[in-house]
Structures are given as structure tokens and as C-alpha cells.
TISE-578711 format. One record per residue (C-alpha): residue number from 1; z, y, x. Coordinates in steps of 0.05 Angstrom, whole numbers. Example, Ala and Ser with C-alpha at 12.3 -4.5 7.8 and 13.67 -1.06 7.14 Angstrom:
<sites>
+------+--------+--------+--------+
: seke :     up :  north :   east :
+------+--------+--------+--------+
:    1 :    156 :    -90 :    246 :
:    2 :    143 :    -21 :    273 :
+------+--------+--------+--------+
</sites>
This chain:
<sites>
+------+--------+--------+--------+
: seke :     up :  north :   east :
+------+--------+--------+--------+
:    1 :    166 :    179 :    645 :
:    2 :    136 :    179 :    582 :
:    3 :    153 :    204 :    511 :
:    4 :    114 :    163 :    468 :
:    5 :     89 :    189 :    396 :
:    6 :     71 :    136 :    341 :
:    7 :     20 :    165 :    292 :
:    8 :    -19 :    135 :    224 :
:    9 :    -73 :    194 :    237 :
:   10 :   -105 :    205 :    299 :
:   11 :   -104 :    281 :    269 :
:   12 :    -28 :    288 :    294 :
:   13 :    -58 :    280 :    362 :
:   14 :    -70 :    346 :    375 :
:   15 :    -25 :    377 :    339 :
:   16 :     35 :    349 :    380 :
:   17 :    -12 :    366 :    451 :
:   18 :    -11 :    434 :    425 :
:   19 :     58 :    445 :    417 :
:   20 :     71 :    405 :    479 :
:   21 :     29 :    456 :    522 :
:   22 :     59 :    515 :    466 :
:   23 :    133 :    495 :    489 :
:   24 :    145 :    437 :    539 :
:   25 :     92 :    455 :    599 :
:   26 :    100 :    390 :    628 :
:   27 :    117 :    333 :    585 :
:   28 :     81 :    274 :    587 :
:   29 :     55 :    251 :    513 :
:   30 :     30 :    181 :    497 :
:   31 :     -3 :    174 :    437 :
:   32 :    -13 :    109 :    398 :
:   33 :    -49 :    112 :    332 :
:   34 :    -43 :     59 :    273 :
:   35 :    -71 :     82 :    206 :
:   36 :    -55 :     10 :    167 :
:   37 :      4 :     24 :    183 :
:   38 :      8 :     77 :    134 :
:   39 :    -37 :     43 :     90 :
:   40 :      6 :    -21 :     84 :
:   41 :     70 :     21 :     81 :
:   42 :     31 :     53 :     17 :
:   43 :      5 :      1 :    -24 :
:   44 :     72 :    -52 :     -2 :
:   45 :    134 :     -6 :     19 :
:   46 :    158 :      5 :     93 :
:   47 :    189 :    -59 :     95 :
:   48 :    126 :    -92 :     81 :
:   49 :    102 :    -63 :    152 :
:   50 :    174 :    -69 :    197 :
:   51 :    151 :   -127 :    239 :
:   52 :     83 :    -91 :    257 :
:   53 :    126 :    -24 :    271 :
:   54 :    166 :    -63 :    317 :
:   55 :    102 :    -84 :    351 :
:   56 :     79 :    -13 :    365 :
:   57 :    137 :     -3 :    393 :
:   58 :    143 :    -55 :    447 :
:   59 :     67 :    -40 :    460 :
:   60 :     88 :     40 :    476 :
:   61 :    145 :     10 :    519 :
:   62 :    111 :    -44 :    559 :
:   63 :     68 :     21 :    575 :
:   64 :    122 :     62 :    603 :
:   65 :    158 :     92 :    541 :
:   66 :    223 :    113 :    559 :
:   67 :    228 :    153 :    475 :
:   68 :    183 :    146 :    418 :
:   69 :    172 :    195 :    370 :
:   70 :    146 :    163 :    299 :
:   71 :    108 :    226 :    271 :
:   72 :     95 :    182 :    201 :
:   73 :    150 :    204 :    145 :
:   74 :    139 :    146 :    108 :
:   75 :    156 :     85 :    166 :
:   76 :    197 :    133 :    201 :
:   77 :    263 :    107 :    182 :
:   78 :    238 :     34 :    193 :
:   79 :    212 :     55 :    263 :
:   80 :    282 :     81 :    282 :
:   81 :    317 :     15 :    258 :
:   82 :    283 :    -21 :    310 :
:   83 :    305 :     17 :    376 :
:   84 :    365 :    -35 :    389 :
:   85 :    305 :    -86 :    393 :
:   86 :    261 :    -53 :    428 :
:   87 :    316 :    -24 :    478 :
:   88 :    289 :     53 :    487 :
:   89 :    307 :    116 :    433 :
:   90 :    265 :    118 :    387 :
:   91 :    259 :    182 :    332 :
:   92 :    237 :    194 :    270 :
:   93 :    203 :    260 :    273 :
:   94 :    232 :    287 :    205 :
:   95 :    308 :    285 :    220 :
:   96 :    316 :    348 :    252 :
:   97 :    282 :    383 :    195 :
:   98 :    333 :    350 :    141 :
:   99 :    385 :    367 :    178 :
:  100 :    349 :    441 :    182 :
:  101 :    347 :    437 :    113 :
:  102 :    414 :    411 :     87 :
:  103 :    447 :    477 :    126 :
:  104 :    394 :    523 :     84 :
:  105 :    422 :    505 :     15 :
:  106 :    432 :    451 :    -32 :
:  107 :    384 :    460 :    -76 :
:  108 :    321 :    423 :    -34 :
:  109 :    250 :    418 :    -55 :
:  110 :    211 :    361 :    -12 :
:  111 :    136 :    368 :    -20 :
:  112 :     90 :    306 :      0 :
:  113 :     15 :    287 :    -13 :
:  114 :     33 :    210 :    -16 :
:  115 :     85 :    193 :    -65 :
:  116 :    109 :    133 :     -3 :
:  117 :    144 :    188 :     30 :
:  118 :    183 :    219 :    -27 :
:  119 :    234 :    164 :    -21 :
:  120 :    244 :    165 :     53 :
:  121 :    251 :    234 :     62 :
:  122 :    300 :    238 :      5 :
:  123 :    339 :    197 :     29 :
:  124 :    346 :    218 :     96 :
:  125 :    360 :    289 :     71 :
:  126 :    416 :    256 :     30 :
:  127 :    437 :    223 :     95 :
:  128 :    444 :    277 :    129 :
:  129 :    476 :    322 :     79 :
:  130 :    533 :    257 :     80 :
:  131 :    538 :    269 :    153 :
:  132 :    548 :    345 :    153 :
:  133 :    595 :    340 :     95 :
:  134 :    554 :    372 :     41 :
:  135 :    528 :    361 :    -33 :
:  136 :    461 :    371 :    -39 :
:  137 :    406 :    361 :   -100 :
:  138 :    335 :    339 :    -77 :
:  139 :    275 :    338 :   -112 :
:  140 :    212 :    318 :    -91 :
:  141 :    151 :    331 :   -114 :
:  142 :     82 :    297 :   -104 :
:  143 :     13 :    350 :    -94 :
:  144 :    -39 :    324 :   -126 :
:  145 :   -109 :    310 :    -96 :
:  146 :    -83 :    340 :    -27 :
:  147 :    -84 :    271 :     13 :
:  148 :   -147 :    260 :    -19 :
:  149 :   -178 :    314 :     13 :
:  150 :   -139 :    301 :     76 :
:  151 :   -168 :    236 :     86 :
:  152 :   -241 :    272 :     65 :
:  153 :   -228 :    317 :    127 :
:  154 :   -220 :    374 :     83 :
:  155 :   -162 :    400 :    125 :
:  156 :   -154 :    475 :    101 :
:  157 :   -165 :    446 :     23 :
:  158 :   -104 :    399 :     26 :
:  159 :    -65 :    466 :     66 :
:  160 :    -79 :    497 :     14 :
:  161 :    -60 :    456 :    -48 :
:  162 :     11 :    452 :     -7 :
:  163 :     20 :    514 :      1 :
:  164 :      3 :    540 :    -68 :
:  165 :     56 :    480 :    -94 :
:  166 :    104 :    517 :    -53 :
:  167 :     91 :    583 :    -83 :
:  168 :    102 :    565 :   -143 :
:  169 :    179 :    539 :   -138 :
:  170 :    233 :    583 :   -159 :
:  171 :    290 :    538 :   -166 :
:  172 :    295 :    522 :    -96 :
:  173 :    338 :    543 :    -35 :
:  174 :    298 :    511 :      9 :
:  175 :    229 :    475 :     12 :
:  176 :    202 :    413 :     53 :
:  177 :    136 :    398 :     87 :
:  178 :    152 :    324 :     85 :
:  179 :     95 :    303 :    127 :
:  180 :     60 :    331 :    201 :
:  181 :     -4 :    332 :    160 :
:  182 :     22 :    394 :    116 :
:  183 :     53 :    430 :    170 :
:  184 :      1 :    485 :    169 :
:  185 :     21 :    498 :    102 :
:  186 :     80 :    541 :    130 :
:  187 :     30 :    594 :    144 :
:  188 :     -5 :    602 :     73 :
:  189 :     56 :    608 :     36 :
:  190 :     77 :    673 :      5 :
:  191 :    143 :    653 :    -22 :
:  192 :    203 :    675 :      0 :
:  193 :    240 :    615 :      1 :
:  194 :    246 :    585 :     67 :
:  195 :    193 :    531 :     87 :
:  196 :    203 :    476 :    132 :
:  197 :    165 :    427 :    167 :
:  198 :    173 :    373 :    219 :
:  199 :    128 :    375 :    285 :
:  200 :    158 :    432 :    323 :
:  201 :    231 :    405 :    313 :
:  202 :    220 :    329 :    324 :
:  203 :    192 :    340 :    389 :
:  204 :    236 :    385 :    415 :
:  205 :    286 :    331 :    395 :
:  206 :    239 :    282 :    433 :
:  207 :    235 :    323 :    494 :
:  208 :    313 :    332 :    493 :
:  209 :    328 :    255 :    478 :
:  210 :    275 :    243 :    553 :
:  211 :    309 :    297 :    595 :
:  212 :    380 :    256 :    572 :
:  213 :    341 :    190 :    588 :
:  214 :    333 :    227 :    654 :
:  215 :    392 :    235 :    680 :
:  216 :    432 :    182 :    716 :
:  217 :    484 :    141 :    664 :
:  218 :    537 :    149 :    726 :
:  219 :    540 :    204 :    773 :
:  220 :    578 :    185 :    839 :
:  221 :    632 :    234 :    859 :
:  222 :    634 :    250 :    933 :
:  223 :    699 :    210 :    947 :
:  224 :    666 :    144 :    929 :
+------+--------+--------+--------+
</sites>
């Protein structure tokens, strides 16, 4: 069985193989990349891209998905929409971390280097703030020239820009990484506030949601 991770930068590759050999010796990761994706979902919105999404998705489960794992913030909530059509789990990558950071605080910062993935994230935050019961006040805020020098391959540059954004919020019980790409950023930070980001917690959800996929939907008791 395979847990299946849909990227829009072939740089999450490794990152999620890492933490796969880190903490789930054992898991089998498929990767499918698909920058336009990303791309479209910037220049047009998410919806623009839903059909395509639902595309990748068959494609991972013709080829033995049993989960996916959508590691893009921005068509993450799109991705998820489609698992009644595509008939497997599918997860956005970001939802344990909103969760994570609704029950730090209400007051959340949400820091992104594309302004397409303010909205989603905020949103999901608020969703699951509804869920648990809370109020919560997001507010996102956009680093400027870090997904420029992303894309240049100026890694530790864009890290950096991130986490000096983060050091300099005060008004904040709690700060989020909104996309795998700034992840890093967690470890040049010297504020105080708590930082979150995504990778480490949406796959652990992913390797949960294939051990439940796992087990049989019926187990026979020994008088049948």
C-alpha cells in the first residue's frame, strides 16, 4: 500500500523521505509532482485548477494510492474536496497544524511567501477553530521577496526572510509556517512565540489515515 504525496515542488520530495525514514521506518511514499498546478492556482484561484487536482488524484490511485497527502497549502482544500470522487482519503497536509494552532491561542499569525495561500490557510484555521469551539483572530501576512528566492534556489535566503518575519511579531500567540517550503524556518527563529509548521504533522496524519485503511472494515468474531 501506498501513501501518495501530491507536491507543486519537486523540493518537498525529500523533505517528506526524510521524515519518513526520521519517523515511519517503513512507509511507502509516492511522490507525484505538478508545479502548474501551483502556478495556475496563483495567477486564477484554486478553483481555476479543481478539475486538474482531481486528475492527479486518480493518476496516484490508478497507481496504488490507498491516501494522498496534498503538501501544497494553496490547492489543499480543493484536493481534499475531491476524495468522494476519487474514492481513497485524501489530506491536506496543513490541517493538523491549524488545529495545532487554534489550541495555542487565539491570537494567530499565518506567514506565507505567496499571497494564494493566505486565504486557504485562514480559512481552514477558522474552520477548525468552529470545530473545536473557539474564537480565534487570524492574520496573515505575506514575506516579501522569499518565494522569489525560493524559486531562484536560494533556499537558506527565503529561510531566512521567514524567519526574521517571525521575529519580529509581538502581537501573536501563535505563528504559522503556512507552506512545506518554510518549514526550516522553525529553526532560525529566536522568538519565543511558538512556531508552527506543516510537514511533520501532515504525515503523521497520513501514516495514521494508511494504518486505518489497513485494517479490515469488519472483523469476524469466532462464533460466525
Amino acid at each position: 500500500m501506498t501513501l501518495a504525496l501530491l507536491h507543486t515542488s519537486p523540493r518537498h520530495v525529500p523533505v517528506f523521505d526524510g521524515l519518513r525514514d526520521a519517523d515511519h521506518q517503513g512507509l511507502e511514499l509516492g511522490h507525484f509532482v505538478d508545479e502548474e498546478l501551483l502556478s495556475r492556482a496563483r495567477a486564477e484561484g484554486p478553483d481555476a485548477v479543481r478539475d486538474d487536482v482531481r486528475a492527479a488524484l486518480e493518476r496516484a490511485v490508478d497507481l496504488g494510492a490507498r491516501v494522498v497527502l496534498c503538501t501544497c497549502s494553496t490547492i489543499g482544500g480543493v484536493a481534499e474536496a475531491a476524495a468522494p470522487e476519487v474514492g481513497v482519503p485524501v489530506l491536506r497536509v496543513d490541517r493538523p497544524m491549524a488545529s495545532a494552532a487554534v489550541a495555542a491561542g487565539p491570537r494567530i499569525v499565518v506567514l506565507a511567501t505567496v499571497e494564494s495561500t493566505l486565504g486557504p490557510t485562514a480559512a481552514l484555521i477558522e474552520e477548525e477553530a468552529r470545530r473545536a469551539g473557539d474564537a480565534v483572530a487570524v492574520r496573515g501576512r505575506l514575506v516579501g521577496g522569499a518565494w522569489q528566492r525560493f524559486e531562484a534556489g536560494d533556499l537558506e535566503g527565503s529561510l531566512r526572510l521567514v524567519a526574521a518575519a517571525a521575529d519580529e511579531e509581538r502581537d501573536a500567540d501563535v505563528i504559522v509556517l503556512a507552506q512545506v517550503s518554510t518549514a526550516s524556518a522553525q529553526d532560525l527563529v529566536a522568538t519565543t512565540i511558538p512556531v508552527l509548521s506543516s510537514p511533520r504533522l501532515g504525515l503523521a496524519a497520513g501514516a495514521r489515515a494508511m494504518a486505518a485503511a489497513g485494517r479490515p472494515s469488519h472483523v469476524r468474531g469466532t462464533g460466525e
